[in-house]
N, C-alpha and C positions, 0 to 999 in steps of 0.2 A: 436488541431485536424487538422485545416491545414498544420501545422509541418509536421506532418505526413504524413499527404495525399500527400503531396508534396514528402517527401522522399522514403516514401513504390515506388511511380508510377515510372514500368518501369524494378521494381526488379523479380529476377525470382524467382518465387513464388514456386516453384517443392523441394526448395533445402531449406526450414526449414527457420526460423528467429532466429538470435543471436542479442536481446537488453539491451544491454551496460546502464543501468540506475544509473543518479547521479541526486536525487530529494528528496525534504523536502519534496514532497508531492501536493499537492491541490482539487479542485472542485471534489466534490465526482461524479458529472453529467457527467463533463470530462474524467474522470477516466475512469469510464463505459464508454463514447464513443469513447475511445482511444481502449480498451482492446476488446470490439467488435467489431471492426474496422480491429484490427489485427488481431484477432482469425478465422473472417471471409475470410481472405485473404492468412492466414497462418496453419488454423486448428490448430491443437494442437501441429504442430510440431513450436516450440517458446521456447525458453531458453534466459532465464532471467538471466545478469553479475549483479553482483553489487561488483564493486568496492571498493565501502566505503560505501556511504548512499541509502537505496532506500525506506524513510520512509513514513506512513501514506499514503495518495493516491499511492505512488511508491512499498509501501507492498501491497497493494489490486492488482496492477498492476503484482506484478510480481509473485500474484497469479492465475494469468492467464497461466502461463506457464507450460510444464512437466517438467522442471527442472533448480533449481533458483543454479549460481553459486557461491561463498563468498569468503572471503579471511577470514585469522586471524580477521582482523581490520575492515571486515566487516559488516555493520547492517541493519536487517530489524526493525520493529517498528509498537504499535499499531493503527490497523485502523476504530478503534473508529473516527466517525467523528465529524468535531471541527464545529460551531453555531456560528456568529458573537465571533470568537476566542475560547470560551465555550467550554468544551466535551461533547457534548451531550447526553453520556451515565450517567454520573456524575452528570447531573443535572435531569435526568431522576432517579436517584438512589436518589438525595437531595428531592426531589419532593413525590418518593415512602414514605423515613424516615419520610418526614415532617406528612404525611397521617397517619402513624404508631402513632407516638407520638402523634398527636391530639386526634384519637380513644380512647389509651390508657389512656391520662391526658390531659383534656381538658382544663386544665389551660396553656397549653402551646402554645395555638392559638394566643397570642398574640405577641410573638413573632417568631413563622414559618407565622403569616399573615406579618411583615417587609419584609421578608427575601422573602417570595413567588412573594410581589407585587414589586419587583425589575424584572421582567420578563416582558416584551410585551406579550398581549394577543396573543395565539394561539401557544406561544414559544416552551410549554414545549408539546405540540403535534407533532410542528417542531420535535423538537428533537428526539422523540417517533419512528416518520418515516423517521429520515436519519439512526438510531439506524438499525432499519428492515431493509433499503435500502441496507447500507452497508455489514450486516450479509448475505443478500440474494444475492448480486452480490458475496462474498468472499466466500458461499457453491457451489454455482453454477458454477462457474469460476476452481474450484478444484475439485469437480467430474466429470466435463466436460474434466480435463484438467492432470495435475496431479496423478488423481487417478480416470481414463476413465477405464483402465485395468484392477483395482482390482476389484473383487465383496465381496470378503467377508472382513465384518467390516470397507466397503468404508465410511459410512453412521457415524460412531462413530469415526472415524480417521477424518474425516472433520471436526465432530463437535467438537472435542479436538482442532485441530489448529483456527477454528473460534472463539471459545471461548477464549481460551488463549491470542489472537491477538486484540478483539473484547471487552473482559468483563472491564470494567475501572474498577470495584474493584478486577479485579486481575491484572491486569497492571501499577494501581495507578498514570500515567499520561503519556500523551497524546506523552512527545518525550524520553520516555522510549526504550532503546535499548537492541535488539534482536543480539546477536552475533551468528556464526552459530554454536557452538555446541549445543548450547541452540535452534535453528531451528530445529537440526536432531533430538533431544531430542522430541521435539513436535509433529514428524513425515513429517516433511518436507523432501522431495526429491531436497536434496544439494550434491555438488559437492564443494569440498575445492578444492582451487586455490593451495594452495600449497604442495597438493598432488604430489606424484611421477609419474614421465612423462608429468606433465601440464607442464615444465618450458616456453615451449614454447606459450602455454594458456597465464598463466602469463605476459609476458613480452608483448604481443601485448595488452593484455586487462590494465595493469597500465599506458601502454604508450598511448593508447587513454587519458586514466583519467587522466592523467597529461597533457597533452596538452590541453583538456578539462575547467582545473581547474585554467591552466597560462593563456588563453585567459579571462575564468570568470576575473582574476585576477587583468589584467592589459591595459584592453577595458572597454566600456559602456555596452559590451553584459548580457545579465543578462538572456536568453533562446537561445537554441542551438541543432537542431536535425538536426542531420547530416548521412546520409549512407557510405557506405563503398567505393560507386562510388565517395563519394568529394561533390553531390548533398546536400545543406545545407541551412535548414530554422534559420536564424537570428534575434532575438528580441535585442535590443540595447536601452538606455535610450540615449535621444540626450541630 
């Protein structure tokens, strides 16, 4: 967040946001305070690069945006969120089964009681409400943003892309990749990179990302937000 805060201040804010994201993801709390942060400063005009990766917390992020841009080799990714590692959707769904099969045959409680008491108290309620948390920033973030302009079937096209992006039994794990025809398919509002007349799109947006990905490469730096002024917040392991 102070990345950020640091790079946005200063920018002219009249003339839309282009963010370039290369991220596995992280802190779902993060995530929201980044994406309102910007949305607050830049309204809805924001479009979202992705280069190559902008999975889990960076798919909820770049559902913030009217219009997320891909490449071939591009991916987004489910944003089911992850529990001390866990998918909390998944345990939320082990949890429901375990419930199922005990009603059904109660001779089976002695083994879903092993497998339950492997959780800390209050885990699987954890879970319960990053489930909700996530679901409600990713509808919110897309009819706000996205699909501000449609009215009709806004409501069923959001919840198709939440769902698909969100449900772990239809995702089946957590670094499951999304390429983008399989986005536009969804009903994402994508822009292929290698479409005709981007060449020039292209070439500025790979050559950030590779510049990007040699410094990752070949420094200590391990976080990196940088604007377009040169202005740049640095995280480095010493």
């Amino acid at each position: 967040m102070n990345g950020f805060m640091s790079v946005v201040h200063g920018l002219d804010r009249l003339i839309g946001l282009d963010l370039i994201l290369h991220t596995p993801g992280g802190d779902l709390a993060a995530t929201e305070a980044i994406g309102s942060y910007l949305k607050k400063h830049f309204s809805n005009d924001i479009r979202v690069i992705v280069p190559h990766l902008a999975m889990s917390g960076g798919t909820l992020l770049a559902f913030a945006a009217r219009q997320i841009v891909m490449g071939i080799h591009s991916s987004l990714g489910p944003i089911d969120p992850l529990i001390n590692g866990l998918p909390a959707h998944g345990i939320c769904e082990e949890f429901k089964k375990a419930k199922q099969e005990v009603e059904a045959n109660p001779a089976t409680i002695d083994l879903w009681k092993h497998i339950i008491a492997k959780y800390p108290p209050s885990f699987i309620g954890d879970c319960q409400k990053a489930v909700e948390w996530s679901t409600e920033i990713a509808t919110r973030w897309l009819a706000d943003g996205m699909f501000a302009d449609i009215d009709d079937e806004k409501q069923r096209k959001v919840k198709k892309i939440v769902d698909s992006f969100g449900d772990h039994g239809t995702t089946k794990s957590h670094s499951r990749h999304y390429m983008a025809d399989q986005c536009i398919d969804l009903g994402l509002n994508i822009l292929q990179l290698e479409e005709e007349n981007n060449d020039e799109l292209q070439d500025a947006v790979l050559s950030v990302h590779h510049a990007c990905c040699y410094t990752l490469g070949i420094t200590s730096v391990v976080k990196m937000i940088e604007n377009h002024e040169g202005k740049t917040h640095i995280i480095a392991i010493q």
